[in-house]
C-alpha positions as CSV (number, residue, x, y, z in Angstrom):
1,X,-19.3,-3.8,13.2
2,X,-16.4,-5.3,15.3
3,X,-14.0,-3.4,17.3
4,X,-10.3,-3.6,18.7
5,X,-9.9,-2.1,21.7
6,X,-6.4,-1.3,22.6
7,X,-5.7,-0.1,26.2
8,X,-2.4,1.3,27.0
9,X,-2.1,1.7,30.8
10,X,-5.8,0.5,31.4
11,X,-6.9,-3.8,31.9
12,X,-10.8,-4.1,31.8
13,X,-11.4,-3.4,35.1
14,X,-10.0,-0.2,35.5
15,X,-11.2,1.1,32.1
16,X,-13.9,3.8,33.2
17,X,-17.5,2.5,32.9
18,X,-18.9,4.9,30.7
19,X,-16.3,4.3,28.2
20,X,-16.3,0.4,28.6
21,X,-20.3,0.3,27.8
22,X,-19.1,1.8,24.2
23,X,-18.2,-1.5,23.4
24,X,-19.9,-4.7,23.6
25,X,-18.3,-7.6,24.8
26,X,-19.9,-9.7,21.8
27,X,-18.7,-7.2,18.9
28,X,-15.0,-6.1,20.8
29,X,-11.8,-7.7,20.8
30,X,-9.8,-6.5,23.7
31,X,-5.7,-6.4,24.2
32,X,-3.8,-4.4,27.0
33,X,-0.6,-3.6,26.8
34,X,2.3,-2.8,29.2
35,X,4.1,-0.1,27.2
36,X,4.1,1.7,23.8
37,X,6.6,-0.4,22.1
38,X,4.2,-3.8,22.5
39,X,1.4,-1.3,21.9
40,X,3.4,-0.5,18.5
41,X,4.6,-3.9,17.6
42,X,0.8,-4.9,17.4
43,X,-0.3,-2.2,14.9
44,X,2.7,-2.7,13.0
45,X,1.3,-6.1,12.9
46,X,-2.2,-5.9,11.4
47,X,-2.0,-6.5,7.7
48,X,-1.5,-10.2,8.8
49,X,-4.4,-10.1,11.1
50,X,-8.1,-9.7,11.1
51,X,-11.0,-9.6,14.1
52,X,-13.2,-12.8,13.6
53,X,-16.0,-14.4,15.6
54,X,-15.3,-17.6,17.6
55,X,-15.6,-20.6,15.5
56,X,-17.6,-22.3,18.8
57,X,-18.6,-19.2,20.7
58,X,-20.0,-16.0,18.5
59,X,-19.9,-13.8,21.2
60,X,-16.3,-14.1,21.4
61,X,-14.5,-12.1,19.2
62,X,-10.3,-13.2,18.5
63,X,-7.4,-11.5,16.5
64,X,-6.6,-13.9,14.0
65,X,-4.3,-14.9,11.1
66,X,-6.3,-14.1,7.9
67,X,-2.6,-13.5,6.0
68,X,-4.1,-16.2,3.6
69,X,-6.9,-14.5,2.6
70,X,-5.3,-11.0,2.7
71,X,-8.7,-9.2,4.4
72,X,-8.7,-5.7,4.3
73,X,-9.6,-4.1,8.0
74,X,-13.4,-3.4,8.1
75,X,-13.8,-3.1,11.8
76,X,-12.9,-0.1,14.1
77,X,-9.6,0.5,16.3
78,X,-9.6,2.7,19.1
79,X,-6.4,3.2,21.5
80,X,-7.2,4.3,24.8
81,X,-4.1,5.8,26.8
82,X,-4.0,6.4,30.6
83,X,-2.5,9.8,30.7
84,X,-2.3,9.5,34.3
85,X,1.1,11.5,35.3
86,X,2.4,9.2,37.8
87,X,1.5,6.1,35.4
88,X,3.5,8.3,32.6
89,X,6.2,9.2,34.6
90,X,6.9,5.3,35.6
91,X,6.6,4.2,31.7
92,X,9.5,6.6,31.2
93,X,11.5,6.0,34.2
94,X,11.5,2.1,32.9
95,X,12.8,2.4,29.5
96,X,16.2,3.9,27.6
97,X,16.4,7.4,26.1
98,X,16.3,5.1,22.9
99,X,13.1,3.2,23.1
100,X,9.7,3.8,22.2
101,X,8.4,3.8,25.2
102,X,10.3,7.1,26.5
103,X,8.1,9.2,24.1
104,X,5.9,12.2,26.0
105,X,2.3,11.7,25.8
106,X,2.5,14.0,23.0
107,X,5.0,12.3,21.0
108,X,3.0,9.3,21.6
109,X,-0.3,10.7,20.1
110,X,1.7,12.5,17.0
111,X,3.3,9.3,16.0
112,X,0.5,7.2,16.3
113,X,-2.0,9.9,14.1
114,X,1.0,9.9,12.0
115,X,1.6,6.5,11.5
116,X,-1.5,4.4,11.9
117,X,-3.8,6.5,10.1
118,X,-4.7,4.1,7.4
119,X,-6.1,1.9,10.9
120,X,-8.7,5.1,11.3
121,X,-7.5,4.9,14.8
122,X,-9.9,6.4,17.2
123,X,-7.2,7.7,19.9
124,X,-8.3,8.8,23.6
125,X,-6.3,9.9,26.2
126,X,-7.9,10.2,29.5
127,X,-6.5,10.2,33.3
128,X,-7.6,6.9,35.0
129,X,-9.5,8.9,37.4
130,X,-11.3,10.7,34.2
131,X,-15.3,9.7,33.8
132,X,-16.1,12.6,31.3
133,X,-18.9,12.6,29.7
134,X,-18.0,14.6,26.2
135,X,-14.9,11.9,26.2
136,X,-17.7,8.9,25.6
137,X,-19.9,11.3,23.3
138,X,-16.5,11.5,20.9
139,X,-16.2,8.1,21.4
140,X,-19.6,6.9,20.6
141,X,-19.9,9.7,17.3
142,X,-16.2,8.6,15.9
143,X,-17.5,4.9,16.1
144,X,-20.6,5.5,14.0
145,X,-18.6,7.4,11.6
146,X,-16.3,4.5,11.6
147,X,-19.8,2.0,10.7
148,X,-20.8,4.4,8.3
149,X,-17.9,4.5,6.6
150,X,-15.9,1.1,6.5
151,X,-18.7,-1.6,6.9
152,X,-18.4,-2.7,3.1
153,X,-15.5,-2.6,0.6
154,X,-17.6,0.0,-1.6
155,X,-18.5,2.1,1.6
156,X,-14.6,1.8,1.8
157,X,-13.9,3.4,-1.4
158,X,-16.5,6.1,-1.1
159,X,-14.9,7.5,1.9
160,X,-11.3,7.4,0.6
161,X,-12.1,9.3,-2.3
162,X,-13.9,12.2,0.1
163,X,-17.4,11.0,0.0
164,X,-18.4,10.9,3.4
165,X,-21.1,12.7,5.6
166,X,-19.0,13.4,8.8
167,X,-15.4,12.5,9.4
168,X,-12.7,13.2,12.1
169,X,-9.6,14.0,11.4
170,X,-7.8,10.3,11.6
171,X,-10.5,8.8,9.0
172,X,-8.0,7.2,6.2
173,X,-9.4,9.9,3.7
174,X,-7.2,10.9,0.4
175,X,-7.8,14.8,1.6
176,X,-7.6,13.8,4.8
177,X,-4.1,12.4,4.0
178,X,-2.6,15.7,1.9
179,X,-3.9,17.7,4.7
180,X,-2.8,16.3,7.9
181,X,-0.1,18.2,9.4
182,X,2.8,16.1,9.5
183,X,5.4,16.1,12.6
184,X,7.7,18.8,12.8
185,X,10.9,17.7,11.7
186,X,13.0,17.2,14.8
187,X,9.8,14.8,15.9
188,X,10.0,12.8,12.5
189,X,13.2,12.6,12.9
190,X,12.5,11.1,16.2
191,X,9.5,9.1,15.5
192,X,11.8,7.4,12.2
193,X,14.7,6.6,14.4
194,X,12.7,5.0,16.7
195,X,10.5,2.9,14.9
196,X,14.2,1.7,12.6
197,X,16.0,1.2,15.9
198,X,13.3,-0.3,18.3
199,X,11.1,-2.9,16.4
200,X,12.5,-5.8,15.3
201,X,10.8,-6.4,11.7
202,X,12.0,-9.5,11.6
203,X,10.0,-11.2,13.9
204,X,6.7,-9.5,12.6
205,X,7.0,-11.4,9.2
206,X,5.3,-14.3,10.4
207,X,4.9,-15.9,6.9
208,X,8.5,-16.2,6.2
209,X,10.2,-19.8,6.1
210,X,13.3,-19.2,8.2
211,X,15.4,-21.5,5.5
212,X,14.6,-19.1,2.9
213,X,17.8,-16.3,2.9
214,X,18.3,-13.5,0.4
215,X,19.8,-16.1,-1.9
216,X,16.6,-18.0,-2.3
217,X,14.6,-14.3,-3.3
218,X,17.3,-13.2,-5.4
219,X,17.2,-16.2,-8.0
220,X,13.2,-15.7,-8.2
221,X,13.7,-12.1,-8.4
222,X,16.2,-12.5,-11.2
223,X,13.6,-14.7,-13.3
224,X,11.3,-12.7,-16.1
225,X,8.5,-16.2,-14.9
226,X,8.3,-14.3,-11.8
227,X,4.9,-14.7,-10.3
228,X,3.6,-12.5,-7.6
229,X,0.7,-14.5,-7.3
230,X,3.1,-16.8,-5.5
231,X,3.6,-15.4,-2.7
232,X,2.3,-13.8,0.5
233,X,2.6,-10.4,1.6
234,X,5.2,-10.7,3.6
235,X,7.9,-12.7,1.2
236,X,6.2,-9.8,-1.2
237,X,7.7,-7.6,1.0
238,X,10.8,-9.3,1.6
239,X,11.6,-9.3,-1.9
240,X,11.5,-5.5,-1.9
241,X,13.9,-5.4,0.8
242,X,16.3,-7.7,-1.2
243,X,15.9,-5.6,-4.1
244,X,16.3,-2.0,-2.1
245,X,19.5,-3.7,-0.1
246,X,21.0,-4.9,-3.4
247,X,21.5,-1.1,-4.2
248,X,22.9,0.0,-0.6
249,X,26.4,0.6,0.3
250,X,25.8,0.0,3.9
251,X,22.9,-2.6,3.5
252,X,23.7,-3.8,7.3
253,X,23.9,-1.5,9.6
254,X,20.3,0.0,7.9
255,X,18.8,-3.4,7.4
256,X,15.7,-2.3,10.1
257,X,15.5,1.5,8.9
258,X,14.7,-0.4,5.4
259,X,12.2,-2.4,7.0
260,X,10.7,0.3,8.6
261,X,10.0,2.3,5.3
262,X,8.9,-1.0,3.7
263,X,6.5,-1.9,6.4
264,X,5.2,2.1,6.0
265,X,4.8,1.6,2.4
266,X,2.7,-1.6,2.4
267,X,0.3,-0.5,5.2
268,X,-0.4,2.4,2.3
269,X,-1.6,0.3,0.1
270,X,-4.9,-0.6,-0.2
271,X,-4.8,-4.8,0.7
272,X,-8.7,-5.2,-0.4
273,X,-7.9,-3.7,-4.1
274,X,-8.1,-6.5,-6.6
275,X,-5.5,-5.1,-8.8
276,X,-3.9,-1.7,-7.3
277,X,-2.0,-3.5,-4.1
278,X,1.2,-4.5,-2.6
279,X,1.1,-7.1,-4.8
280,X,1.3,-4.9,-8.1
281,X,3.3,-2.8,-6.4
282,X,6.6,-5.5,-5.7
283,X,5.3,-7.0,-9.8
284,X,6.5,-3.5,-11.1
285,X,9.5,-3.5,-8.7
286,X,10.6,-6.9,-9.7
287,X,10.3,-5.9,-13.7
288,X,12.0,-2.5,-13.3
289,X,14.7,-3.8,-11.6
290,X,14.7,-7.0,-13.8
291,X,15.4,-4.2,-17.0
292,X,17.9,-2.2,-15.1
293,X,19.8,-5.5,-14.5
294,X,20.1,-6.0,-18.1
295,X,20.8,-2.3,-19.0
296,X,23.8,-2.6,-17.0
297,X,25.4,-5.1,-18.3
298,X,24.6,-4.8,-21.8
299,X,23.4,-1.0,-23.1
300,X,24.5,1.8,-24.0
301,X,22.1,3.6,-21.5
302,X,24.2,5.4,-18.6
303,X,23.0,4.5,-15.7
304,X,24.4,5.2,-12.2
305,X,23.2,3.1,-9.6
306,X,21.7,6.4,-8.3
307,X,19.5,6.4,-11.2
308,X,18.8,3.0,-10.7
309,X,18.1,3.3,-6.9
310,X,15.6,6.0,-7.4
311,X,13.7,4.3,-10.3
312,X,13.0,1.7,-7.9
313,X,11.6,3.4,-5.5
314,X,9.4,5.3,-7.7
315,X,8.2,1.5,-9.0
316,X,7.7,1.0,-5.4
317,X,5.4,3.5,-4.3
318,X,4.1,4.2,-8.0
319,X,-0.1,3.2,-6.6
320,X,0.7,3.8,-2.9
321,X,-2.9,5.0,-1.4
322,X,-5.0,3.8,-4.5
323,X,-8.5,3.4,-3.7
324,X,-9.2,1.1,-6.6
325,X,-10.9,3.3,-9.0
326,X,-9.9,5.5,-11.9
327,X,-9.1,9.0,-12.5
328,X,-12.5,9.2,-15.0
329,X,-14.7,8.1,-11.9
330,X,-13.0,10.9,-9.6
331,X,-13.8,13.3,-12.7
332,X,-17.0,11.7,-13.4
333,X,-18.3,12.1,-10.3
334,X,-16.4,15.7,-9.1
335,X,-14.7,14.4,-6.3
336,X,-12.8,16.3,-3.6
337,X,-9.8,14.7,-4.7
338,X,-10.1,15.4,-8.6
339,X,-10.9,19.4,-7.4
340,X,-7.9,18.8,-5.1
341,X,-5.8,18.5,-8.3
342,X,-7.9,20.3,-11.1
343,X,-8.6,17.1,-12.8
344,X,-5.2,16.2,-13.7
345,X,-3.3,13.1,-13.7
346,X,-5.5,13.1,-10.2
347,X,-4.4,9.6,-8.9
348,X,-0.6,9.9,-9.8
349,X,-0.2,13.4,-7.9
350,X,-1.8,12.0,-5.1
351,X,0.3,9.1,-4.9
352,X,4.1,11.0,-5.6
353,X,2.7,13.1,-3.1
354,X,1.9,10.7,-0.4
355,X,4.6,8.5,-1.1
356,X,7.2,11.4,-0.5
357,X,5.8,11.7,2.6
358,X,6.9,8.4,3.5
359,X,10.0,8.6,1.6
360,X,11.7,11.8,2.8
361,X,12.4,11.1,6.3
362,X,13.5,7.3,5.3
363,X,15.9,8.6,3.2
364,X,17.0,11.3,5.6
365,X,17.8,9.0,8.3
366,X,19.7,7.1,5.8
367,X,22.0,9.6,4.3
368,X,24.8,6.9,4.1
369,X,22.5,4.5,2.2
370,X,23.0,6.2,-1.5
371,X,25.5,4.9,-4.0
372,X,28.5,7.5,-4.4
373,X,28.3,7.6,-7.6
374,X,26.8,10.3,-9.7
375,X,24.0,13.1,-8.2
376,X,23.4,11.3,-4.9
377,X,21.1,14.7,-2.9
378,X,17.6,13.7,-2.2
379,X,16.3,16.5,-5.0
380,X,17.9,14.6,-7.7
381,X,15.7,11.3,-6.2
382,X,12.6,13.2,-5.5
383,X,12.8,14.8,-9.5
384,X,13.5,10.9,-10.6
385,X,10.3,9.9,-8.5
386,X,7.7,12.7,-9.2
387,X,8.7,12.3,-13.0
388,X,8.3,8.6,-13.3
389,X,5.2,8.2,-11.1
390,X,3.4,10.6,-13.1
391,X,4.2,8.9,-16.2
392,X,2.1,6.2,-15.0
393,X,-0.9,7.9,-15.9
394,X,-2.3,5.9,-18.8
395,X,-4.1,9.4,-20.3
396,X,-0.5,10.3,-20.9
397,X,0.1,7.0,-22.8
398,X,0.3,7.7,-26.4
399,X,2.5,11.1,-25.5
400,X,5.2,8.8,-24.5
401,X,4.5,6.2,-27.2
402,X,5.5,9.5,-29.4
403,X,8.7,10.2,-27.4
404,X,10.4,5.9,-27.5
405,X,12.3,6.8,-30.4
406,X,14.4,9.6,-29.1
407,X,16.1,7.2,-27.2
408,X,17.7,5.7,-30.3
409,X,20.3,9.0,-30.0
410,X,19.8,10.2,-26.5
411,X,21.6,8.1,-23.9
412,X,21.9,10.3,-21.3
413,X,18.0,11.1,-21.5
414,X,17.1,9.0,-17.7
415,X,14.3,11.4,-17.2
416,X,12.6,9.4,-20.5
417,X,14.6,6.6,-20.2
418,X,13.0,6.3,-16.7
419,X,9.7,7.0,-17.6
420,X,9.7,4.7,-20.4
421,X,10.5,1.9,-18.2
422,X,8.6,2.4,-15.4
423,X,5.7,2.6,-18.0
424,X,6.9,-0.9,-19.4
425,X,6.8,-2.1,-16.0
426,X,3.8,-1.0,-15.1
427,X,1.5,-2.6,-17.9
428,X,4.1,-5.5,-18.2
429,X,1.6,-7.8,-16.9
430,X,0.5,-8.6,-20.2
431,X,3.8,-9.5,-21.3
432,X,4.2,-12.4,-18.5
433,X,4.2,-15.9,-18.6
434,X,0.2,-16.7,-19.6
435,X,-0.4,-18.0,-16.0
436,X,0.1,-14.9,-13.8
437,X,-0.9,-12.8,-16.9
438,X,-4.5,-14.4,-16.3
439,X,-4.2,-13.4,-12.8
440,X,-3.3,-10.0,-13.5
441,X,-6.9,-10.0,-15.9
442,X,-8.7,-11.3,-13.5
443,X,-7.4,-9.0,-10.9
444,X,-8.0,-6.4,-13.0
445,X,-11.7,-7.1,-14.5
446,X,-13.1,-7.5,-10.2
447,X,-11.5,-3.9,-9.8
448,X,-13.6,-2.5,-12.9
449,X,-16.4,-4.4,-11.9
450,X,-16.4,-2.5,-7.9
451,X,-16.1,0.8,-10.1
452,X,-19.5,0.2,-11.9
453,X,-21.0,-1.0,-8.8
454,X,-19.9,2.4,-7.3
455,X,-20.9,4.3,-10.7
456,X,-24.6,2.5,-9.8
457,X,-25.2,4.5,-6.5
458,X,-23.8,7.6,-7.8
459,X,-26.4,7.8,-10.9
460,X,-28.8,6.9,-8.4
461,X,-31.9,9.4,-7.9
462,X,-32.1,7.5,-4.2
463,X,-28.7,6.3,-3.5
464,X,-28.5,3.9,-0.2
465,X,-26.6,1.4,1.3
466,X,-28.3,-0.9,-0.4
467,X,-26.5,-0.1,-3.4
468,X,-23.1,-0.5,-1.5
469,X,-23.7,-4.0,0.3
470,X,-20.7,-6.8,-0.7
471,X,-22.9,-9.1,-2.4
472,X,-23.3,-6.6,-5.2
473,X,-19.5,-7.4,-6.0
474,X,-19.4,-10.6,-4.7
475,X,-18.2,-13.3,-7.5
476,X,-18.5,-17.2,-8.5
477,X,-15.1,-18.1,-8.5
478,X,-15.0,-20.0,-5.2
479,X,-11.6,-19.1,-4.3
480,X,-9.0,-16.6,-5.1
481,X,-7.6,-15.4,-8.1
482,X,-4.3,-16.2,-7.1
483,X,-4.7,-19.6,-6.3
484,X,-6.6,-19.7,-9.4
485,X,-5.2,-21.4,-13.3
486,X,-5.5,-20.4,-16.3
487,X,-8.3,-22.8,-17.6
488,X,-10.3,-22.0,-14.6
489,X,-10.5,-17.9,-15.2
490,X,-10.9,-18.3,-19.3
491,X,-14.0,-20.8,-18.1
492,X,-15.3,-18.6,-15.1
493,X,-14.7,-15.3,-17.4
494,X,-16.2,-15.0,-20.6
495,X,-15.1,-11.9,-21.6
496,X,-11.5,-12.7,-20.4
497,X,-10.3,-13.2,-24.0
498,X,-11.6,-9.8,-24.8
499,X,-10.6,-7.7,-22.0
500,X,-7.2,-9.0,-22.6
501,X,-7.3,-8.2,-26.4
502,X,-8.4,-4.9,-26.2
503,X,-5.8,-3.4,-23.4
504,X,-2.8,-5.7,-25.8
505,X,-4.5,-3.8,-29.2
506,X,-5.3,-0.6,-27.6
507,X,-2.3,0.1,-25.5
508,X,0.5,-2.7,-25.1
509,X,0.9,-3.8,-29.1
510,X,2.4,-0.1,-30.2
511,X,3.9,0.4,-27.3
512,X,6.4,-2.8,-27.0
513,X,6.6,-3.0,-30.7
514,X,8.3,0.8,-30.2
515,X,10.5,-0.2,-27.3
516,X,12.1,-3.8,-28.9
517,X,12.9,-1.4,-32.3
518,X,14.8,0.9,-29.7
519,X,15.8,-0.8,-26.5
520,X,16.9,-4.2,-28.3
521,X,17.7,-6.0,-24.9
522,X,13.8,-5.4,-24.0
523,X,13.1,-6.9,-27.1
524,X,11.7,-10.3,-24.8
525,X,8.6,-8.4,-24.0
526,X,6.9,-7.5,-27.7
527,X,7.9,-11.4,-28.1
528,X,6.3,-12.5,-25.0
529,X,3.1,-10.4,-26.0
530,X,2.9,-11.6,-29.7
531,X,2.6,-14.9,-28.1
532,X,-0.1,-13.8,-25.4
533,X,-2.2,-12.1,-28.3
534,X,-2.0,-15.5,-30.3
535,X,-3.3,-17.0,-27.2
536,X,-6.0,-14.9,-26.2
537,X,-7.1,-14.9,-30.1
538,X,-7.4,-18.7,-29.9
539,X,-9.9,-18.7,-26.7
């Protein structure tokens, strides 16, 4: 396995010995750093990077841009801090009350276990003087945890869903993650100001064409053709923040604090999921705010933009922290999580939990960012988002495919109203143009086929890591999906007709029919689908 090795306060030759010989030059990629904002600025940074060997020399190990290829981290990070007080003292003495970089040591290591725990960051603090010897034992035991546990993409998802023979307490584990103790609040506070105030976000969306302005997102946004598949994570992201702004009433002066939260909420979700990513994430965004638009302006629905503004968020953060397998699985196999939440709706409590986490002190810091009209207090939001996130859970389905028709009469109903169209969002991908609705397929038939892979080693009599290598899940397509057409996944997937069919007949047909007869101006999507159906019947 590789490693990153992040020295705050330390260069290579003053890093002690011991510790140094924990890493080998031909498997570690090294950066220094002179103070905790650069330190910051890099992790903030990592979905758009990867550790890869020289291309000439293999023992030489680089932080490069993989944003194309969207790699989820499989290699270890450890941040090694020189708690040296004179070297403290000086970091403070050289920055402003309001900069990073004035943070105690113990601030410092609250906000990055806080932050960065989805980087499983191994974290040492250790006078420069310091050679101790049960410092380089954690070391060494964290790293072979770190091996065990994030070497393949199914090793991956068996440690996030609590499967895992040792841990320490910053592993990205889903338990892990409802059990950490959070900042107090003054800290959060703190920590949230900070990292809105002190980073510009800006300049860490390197995949952004500067000629591109809100403008340019807003007309795609606007657009039902929308295709995710489009675009890279970080115009993904940018669209959110268009959207989010859209609904401000001092988009300006919280422009960063937006950006902060946004950057928080991607790094939660899983970038190696197949389906259950960013990139599903901003799809459902982009369709629930694409049917608020239209209720607006032509419905009988009441809808304050408060409403509206909340919904969103819960589209944003509706799969935060998925691990890319179903609640079935986490029953089937009695997981820590689906004990966690005695087997209900196990996924969607875990990710209304998490994301409130996230959510609470963004909005808190952004008090002035609600619309004025109608119930503005951060209860009324958090009802809107633990409602509509748990109405994701497909289980729950045909309950709400019951319940369509009582919007016919009830027009101040939001709490269904909003869990109605956060449900057509969510399984809307079948209602899309037939281009990115391929995608979406194809996306979603690689994410069922890592599940049975998974199911595989735990119906094993002699499971091993064997059974968890990438090969088993490897595929034939020679590129990915989303630079994929449609005539190359209906000839690479034979069963793509099928798969399609049975999720339209099963789930999508009753549903839409029931929203068009009630919600007229949705009416697009049952027509959209009728057309997809004929399609998929034809292959």
């Amino acid at each position: 396995m590789l490693n990153d090795l992040l020295l705050l306060g330390f260069t290579e030759q003053t890093l002690p010995e011991s510790l140094a010989n924990c890493y080998p030059h031909a498997s570690t990629h090294i950066a220094t750093f002179p103070n905790i904002k650069a330190l910051v600025e890099y992790l903030l940074s990592s979905p758009n990077y990867s550790l890869v060997r020289n291309s000439t020399d293999h023992a030489q190990i680089e932080r490069a841009d993989t944003s194309l290829i969207e790699k989820e981290i499989d290699y270890s990070v450890t941040i090694v801090i020189n708690s040296n007080p004179a070297y403290y003292a000086q970091q403070i003495s050289d920055s402003s009350n309001t900069s990073l970089s004035s943070l105690s040591l113990k601030n410092l290591l609250s906000l990055l276990n806080y932050r960065f725990l989805h980087l499983n960051p191994i974290i040492l603090s250790l006078n420069s003087s310091d050679e101790n010897e049960d410092d380089i034992t954690h070391v060494f035991s964290e790293l072979s945890i770190v091996e065990n546990n994030l070497s393949t993409r199914l090793a991956r998802i068996k440690c996030w869903i609590g499967f895992n023979d040792r841990q320490f307490d910053q592993l990205d584990t889903m338990i892990n993650y409802l059990n950490l103790d959070f900042p107090v609040d003054s800290d959060m506070a703190l920590f949230t100001k900070l990292l809105s105030t002190d980073i510009d976000y800006d300049k860490l969306l390197i995949n952004l064409e500067s000629h591109k302005d809100d403008e340019y997102y807003l007309n795609l946004i606007n657009k039902w053709e929308f295709n995710a598949f489009h675009f890279n994570l970080d115009e993904l992201l940018k669209m959110s923040h268009v959207i989010l702004k859209s609904y401000s009433i001092n988009a300006q002066s919280h422009s960063q604090t937006l950006s902060s939260f946004l950057f928080f909420v991607r790094d939660n979700y899983r970038i190696g999921n197949p389906f259950h990513n960013f990139r599903h994430a901003i799809d459902v965004l982009q369709a629930t705010n694409f049917f608020l638009n239209i209720l607006t302006r032509d419905s009988s629905f009441k809808l304050s933009k408060s409403d509206s503004f909340a919904l969103l968020l819960a589209s944003l953060g509706h799969d935060i922290g998925h691990p890319g397998i179903t609640n079935a699985f986490l029953i089937n196999t009695k997981s820590p999580l689906a004990a966690y939440f005695d087997n209900h709706s196990i996924l969607e409590n875990f990710h209304r939990l998490q994301f409130k986490k996230i959510l609470i002190p963004f909005l808190d810091q952004s008090k002035d960012l609600f619309p004025v009209d109608g119930n503005t207090h951060l209860k009324y939001t958090l009802s809107v988002v633990d409602n509509a996130i748990l109405a994701t859970d497909m289980a729950k389905h045909d309950d709400y495919v019951k319940e369509i028709y009582n919007l016919e009469s009830d027009f101040d109903n939001f709490k269904l109203l909003s869990c109605i169209l956060i449900k057509c969002a969510d399984i809307s991908n079948v209602c899309r143009p037939l281009n990115p609705s391929c995608k979406w397929g194809l996306s979603l038939g690689e994410e069922f086929k890592q599940i049975s892979c998974l199911e595989a080693y735990f119906k094993s009599s002699t499971p091993s890591r064997d059974l968890l290598q990438d090969d088993l899940i490897a595929n034939n397509f020679g590129k990915p999906i989303k630079d994929m057409d449609l005539h190359e996944g209906i000839t690479l997937v034979d069963n793509l007709s099928n798969n399609q069919l049975f999720f339209i007949n099963r789930f999508a047909n009753d549903f839409f029919t029931k929203v068009a007869n009630t919600i007229p101006q949705l009416h697009f999507l049952a027509d959209h689908l009728i057309e997809n159906a004929a399609f998929w019947e034809s292959v």
